[in-house]
C-alpha positions as CSV (number, residue, x, y, z in Angstrom):
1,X,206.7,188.5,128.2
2,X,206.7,184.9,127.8
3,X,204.5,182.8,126.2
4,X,203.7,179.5,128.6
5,X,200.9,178.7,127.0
6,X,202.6,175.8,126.1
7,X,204.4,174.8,129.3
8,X,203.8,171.2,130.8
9,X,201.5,172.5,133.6
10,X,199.7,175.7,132.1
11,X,196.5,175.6,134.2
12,X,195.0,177.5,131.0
13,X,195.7,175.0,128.6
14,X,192.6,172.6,127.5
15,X,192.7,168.9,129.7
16,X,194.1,166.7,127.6
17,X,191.7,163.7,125.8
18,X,191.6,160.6,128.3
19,X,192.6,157.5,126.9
20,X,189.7,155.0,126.2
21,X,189.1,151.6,128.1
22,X,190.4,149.9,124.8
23,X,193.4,151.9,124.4
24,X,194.8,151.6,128.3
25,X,193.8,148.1,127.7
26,X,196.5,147.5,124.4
27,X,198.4,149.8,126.3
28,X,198.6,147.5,129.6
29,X,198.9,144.5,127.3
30,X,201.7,145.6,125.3
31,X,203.5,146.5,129.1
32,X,203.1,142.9,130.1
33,X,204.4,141.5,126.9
34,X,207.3,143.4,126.6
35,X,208.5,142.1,130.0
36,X,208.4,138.7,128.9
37,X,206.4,137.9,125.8
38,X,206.9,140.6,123.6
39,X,208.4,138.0,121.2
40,X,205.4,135.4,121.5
41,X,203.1,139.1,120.8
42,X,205.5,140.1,117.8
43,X,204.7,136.4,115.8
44,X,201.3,135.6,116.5
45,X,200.2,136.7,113.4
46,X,201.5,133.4,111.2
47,X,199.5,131.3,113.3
48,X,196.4,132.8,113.6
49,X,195.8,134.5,117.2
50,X,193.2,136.7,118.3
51,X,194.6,139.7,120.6
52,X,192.0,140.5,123.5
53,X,191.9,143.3,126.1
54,X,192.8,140.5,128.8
55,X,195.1,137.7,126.8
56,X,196.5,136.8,123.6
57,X,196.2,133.1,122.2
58,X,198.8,130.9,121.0
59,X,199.9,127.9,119.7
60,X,203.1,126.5,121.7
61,X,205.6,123.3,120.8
62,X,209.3,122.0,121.9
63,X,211.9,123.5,119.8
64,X,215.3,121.5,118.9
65,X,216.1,122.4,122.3
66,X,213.0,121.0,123.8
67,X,211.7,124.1,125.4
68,X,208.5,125.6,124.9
69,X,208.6,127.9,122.3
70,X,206.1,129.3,119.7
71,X,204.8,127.3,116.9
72,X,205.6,128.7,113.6
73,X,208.8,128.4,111.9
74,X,210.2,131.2,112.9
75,X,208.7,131.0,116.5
76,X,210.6,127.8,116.6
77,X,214.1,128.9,115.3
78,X,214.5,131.7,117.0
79,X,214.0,129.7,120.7
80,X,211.4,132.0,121.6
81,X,209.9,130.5,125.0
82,X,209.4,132.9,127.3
83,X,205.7,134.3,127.7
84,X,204.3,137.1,129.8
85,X,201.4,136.3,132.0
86,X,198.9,137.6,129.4
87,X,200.0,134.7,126.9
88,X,197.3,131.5,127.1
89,X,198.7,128.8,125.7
90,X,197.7,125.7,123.6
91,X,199.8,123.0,122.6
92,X,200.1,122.6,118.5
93,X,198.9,119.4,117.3
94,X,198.5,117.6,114.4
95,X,197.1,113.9,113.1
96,X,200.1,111.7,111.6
97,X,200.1,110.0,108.5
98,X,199.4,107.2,109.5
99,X,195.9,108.7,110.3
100,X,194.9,109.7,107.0
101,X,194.5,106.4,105.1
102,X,192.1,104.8,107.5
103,X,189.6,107.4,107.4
104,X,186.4,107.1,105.2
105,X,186.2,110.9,104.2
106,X,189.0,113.5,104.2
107,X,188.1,117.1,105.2
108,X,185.8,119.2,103.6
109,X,186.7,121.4,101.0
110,X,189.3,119.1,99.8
111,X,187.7,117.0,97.2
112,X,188.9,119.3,94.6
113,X,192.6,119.6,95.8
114,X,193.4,116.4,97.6
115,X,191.4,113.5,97.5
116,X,192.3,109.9,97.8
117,X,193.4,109.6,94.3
118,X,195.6,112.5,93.9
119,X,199.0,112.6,92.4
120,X,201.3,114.1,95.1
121,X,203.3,115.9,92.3
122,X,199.9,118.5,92.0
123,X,200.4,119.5,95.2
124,X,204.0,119.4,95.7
125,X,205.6,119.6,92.6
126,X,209.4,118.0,92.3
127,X,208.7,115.6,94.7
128,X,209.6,111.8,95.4
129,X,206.5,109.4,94.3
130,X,205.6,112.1,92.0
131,X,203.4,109.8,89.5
132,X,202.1,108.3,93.0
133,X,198.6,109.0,95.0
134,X,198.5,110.8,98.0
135,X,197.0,107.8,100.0
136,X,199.5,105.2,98.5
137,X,202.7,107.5,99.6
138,X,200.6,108.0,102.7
139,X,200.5,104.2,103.2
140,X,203.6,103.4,101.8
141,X,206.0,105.8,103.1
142,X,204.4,107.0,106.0
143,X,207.8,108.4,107.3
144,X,208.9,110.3,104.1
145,X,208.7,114.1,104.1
146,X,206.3,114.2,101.4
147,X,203.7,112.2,103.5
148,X,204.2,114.9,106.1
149,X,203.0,117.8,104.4
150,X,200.5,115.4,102.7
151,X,199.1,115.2,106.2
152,X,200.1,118.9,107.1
153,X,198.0,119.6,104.2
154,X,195.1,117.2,106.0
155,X,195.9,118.9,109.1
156,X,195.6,122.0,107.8
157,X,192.5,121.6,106.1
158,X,190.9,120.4,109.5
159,X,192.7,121.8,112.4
160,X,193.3,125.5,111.8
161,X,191.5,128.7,112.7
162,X,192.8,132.0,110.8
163,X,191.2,133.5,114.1
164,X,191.9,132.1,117.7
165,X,193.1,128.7,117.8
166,X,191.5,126.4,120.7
167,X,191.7,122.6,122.1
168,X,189.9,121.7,118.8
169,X,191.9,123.9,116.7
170,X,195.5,124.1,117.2
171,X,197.3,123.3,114.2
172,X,199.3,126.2,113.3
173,X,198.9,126.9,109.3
174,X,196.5,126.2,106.5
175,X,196.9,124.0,104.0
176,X,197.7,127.2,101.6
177,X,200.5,127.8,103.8
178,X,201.7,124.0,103.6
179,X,202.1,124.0,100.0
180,X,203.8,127.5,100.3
181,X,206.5,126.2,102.4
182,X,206.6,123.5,100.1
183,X,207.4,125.5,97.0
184,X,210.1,127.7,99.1
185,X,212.8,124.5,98.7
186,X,215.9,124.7,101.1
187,X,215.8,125.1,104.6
188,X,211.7,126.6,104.6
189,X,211.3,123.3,103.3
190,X,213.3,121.3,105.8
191,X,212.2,123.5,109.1
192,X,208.7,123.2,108.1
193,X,209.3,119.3,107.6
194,X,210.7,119.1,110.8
195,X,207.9,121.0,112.6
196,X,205.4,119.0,110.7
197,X,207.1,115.6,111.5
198,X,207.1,117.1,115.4
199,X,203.6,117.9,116.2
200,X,201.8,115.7,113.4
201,X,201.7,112.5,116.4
202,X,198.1,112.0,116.6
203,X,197.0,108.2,115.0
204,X,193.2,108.3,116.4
């Protein structure tokens, strides 16, 4: 006799377990990425999204191309701009250096690591200016890449959420992250430079 207690459509066998509301939920989600955001879903981590049962949030720029693609380095390089319906999105931004200099404080928690009167070369080590401040390269050289992540460091110290990021929030990395790229030399260096130098536009 054959056993069919195993077959597909045994009336015997036990109902199988439903599926939660949260789980057809990631489950729907994931179905709508992967028809056109499932690269956008695949890199939000770097940037600090939060994935919900309805939308996922994330920071967008141009890339070289000038099309909307993800912003992150390698949201950037790989062209990635095509995003599912379930994809909200928030353009990156970021203050310039030409910001920094004029204002009276610089963001909190930073008194320790990059005040007004610190040498650039203890953030960024091997850079130009090394001996230099951070507010006179900021001033000086405002177009140089070490005033960029000067201010990416600012910007990141200010304008980033590890969580979801928002009108108010939308740089993409922390400052950690900023010296990190730093440190990485070669082309980290230069694609984070350029990504900086792109979305770091705001002077007030």
């Amino acid at each position: 006799m054959n056993d069919q207690s195993s077959t597909p459509n045994d009336p015997l066998a036990p109902p199988k377990q439903a599926l939660s509301a949260d789980a057809l939920a990631r489950r729907r989600l994931l179905l709508r990425g992967a028809s056109g955001g499932a690269a956008a879903l695949a890199a939000l981590q770097p940037i600090g999204a939060l994935a919900t049962t309805q939308t996922s949030t994330v920071l967008t720029c141009l890339n070289g191309s000038g099309k909307e693609s993800l912003c992150s380095l390698s949201g950037v390089n790989s062209g990635a701009h095509s995003f599912g319906p379930n994809i909200q999105k928030i353009l990156a931004k970021g203050k310039a250096p030409t910001y920094w200099p004029g204002q009276t404080t610089w963001p909190a928690g930073c008194s320790s690591t990059c005040n007004k009167s610190t040498i650039v070369s203890t953030l960024f080590p091997g850079c130009n200016y090394g001996t230099k401040t951070v507010l006179y390269v900021l001033q000086t050289y405002p177009t140089s890449i070490e005033a960029y992540f000067i201010s990416a460091y600012l910007n990141g110290a200010s304008y980033y959420s590890a969580t979801t990021p928002t009108a108010a929030l939308n740089f993409p990395y922390p400052s950690s992250k900023v010296v990190e790229f730093w440190n990485a030399q070669g082309d980290t260096r230069t694609n984070a430079f350029n990504l900086f130098k792109g979305i770091s536009t705001l002077t007030s």
